[in-house]
N, C-alpha and C positions, 0 to 999 in steps of 0.2 A: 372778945366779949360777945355772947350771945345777944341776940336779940330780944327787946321784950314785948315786943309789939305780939299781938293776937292775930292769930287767922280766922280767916271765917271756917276751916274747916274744926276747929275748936266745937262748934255747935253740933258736928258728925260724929266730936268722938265723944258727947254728954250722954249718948242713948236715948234723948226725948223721944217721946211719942210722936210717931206720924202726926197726929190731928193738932198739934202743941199750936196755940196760933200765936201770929205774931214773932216768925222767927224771923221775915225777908226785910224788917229792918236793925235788928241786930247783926245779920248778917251782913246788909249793905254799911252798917256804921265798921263795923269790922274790916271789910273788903278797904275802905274807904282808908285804915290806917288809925283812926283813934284810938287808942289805948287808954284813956280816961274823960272819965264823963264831966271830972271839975275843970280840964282844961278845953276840952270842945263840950261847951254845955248846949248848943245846939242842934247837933248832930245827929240824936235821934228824934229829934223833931223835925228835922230837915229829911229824914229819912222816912217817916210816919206818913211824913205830906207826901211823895214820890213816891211812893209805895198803895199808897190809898187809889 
């Protein structure tokens, strides 16, 4: 069975725009493994603050 976990390279193959802000903590919540926001509701708050 496949995995269903996300990559952070997922955010390379959307085509945003260079200037898009705010991708280095979807990336880092990504990197990190979370696959859903109801189970680490944290995550990208924890990522927000490290990033900043």
């Amino acid at each position: 069975m496949a995995s269903r976990a996300l990559h952070p390279a997922l955010l390379d193959r959307l085509d945003l725009p260079a200037d898009t802000r705010h991708l280095a903590e979807p990336r880092q919540v990504l990197a990190a493994g979370h696959e859903n926001h109801h189970r680490s509701p944290g995550a990208r708050d924890d990522a927000a603050r490290s990033c900043s």
